[in-house]
N, CA, C and O of each residue as an XYZ file, in Angstrom:
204
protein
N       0.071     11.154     23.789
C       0.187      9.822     24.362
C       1.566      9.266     24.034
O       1.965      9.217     22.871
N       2.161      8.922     24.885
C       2.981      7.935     24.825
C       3.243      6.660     24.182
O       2.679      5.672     24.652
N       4.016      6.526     23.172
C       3.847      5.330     22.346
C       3.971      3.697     23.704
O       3.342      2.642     23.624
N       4.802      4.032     24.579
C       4.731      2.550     25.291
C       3.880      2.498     26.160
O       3.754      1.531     26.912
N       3.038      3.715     26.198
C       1.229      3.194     27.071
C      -0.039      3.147     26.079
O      -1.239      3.149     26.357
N       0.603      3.105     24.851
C      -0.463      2.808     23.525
C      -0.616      1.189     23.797
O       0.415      0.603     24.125
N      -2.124      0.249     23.654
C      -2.262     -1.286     23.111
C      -1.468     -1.387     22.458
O      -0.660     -2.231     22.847
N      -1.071     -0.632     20.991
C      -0.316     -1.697     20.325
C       1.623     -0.998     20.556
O       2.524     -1.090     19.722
N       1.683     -0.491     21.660
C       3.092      0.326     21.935
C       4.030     -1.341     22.485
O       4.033     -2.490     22.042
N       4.720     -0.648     23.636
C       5.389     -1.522     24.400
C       5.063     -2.116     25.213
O       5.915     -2.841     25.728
N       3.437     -2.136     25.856
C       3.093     -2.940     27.349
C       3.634     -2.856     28.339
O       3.989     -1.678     28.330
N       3.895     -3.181     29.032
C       4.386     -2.880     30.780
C       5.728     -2.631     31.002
O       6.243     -2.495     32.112
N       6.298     -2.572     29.915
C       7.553     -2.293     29.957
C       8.081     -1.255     28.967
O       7.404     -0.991     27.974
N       9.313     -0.623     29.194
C       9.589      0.502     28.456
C      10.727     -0.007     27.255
O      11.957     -0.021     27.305
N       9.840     -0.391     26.230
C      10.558     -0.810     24.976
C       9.492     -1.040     23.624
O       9.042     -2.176     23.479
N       9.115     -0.037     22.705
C       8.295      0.247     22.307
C       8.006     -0.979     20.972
O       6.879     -1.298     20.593
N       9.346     -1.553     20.392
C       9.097     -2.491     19.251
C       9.088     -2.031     18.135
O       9.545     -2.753     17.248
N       8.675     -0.950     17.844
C       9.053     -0.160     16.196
C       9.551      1.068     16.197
O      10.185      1.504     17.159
N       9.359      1.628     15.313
C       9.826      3.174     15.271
C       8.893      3.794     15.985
O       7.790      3.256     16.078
N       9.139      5.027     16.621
C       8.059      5.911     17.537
C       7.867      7.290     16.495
O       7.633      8.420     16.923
N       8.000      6.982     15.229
C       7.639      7.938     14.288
C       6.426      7.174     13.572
O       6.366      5.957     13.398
N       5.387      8.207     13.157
C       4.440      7.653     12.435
C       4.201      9.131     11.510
O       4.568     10.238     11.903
N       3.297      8.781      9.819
C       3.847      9.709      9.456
C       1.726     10.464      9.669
O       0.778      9.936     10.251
N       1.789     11.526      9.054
C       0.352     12.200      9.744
C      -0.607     11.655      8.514
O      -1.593     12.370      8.334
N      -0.518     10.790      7.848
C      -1.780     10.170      7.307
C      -2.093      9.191      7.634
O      -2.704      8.451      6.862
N      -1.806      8.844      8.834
C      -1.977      7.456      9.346
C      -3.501      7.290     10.223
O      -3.990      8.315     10.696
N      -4.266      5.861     10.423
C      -5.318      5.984     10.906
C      -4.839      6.381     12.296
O      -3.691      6.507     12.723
N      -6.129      6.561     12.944
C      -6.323      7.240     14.554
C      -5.556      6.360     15.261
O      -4.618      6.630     16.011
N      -6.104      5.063     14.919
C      -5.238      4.104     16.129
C      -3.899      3.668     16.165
O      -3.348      2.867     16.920
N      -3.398      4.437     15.070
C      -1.685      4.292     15.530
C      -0.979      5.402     15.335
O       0.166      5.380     14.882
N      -1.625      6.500     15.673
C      -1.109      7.856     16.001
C      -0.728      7.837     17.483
O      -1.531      8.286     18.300
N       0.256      7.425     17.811
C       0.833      7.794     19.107
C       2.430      7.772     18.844
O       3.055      6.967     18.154
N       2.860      8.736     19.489
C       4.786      8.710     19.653
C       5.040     10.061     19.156
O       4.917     11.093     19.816
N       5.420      9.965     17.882
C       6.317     11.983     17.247
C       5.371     11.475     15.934
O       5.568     10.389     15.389
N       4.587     12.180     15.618
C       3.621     12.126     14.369
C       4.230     13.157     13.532
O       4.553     14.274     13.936
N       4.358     12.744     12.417
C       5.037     13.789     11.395
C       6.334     14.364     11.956
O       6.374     15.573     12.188
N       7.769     13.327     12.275
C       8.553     13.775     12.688
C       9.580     14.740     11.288
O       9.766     14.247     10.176
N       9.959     15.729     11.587
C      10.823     15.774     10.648
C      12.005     15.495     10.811
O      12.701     15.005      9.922
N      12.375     15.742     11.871
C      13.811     14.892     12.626
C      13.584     13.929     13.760
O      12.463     13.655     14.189
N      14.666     13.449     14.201
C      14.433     12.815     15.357
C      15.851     12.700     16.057
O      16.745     12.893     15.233
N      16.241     12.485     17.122
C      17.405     12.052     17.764
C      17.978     13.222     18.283
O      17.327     14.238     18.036
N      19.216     13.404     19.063
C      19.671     14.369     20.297
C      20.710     14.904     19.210
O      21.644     14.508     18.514
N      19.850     16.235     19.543
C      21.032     17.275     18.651
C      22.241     17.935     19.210
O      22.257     18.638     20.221
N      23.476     17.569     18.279
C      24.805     17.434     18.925
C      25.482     18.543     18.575
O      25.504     18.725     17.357
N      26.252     19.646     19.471
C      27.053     20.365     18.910
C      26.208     21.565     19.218
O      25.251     21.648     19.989
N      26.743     22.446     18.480
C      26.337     23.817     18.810
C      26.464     24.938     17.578
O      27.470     24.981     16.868
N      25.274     25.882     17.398
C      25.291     26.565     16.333
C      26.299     28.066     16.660
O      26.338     28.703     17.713
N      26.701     28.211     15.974
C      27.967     29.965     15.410
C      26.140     30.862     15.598
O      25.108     30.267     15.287
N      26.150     31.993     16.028
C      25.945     33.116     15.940
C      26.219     33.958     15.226
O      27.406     34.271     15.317
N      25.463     34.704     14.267
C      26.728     35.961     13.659
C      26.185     37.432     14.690
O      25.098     37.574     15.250
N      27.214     38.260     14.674
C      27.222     39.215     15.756
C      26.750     40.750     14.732
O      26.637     41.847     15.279
C-alpha cells in the first residue's frame, strides 16, 4: 500500500506529511510506505567492477 492512499497517509493529494519509513515493529495500522527501510533515496553514481 501506498503511504498517500493510507487514512492516516496524505488524502487526496500526493504529499504524505511524515516520513514514508516505518520501522517493522510497528502496529498494523501504520505499516504502510518502505517498512524496515535500510536505506532510502536515489542512488547516485556508479559502482567499479573488478575484471
Amino acid at each position: 500500500m501506498n503511504p498517500v492512499d493510507h487514512p492516516h497517509g496524505g488524502g487526496n493529494h500526493q504529499h504524505i506529511g511524515k516520513a514514508s519509513t516505518i520501522s517493522r515493529g510497528a502496529v498494523p495500522g501504520q505499516k504502510a510506505g518502505l517498512i524496515a527501510a535500510r536505506r532510502t533515496g536515489l542512488l547516485r553514481g556508479t559502482q567499479k567492477t573488478q575484471d
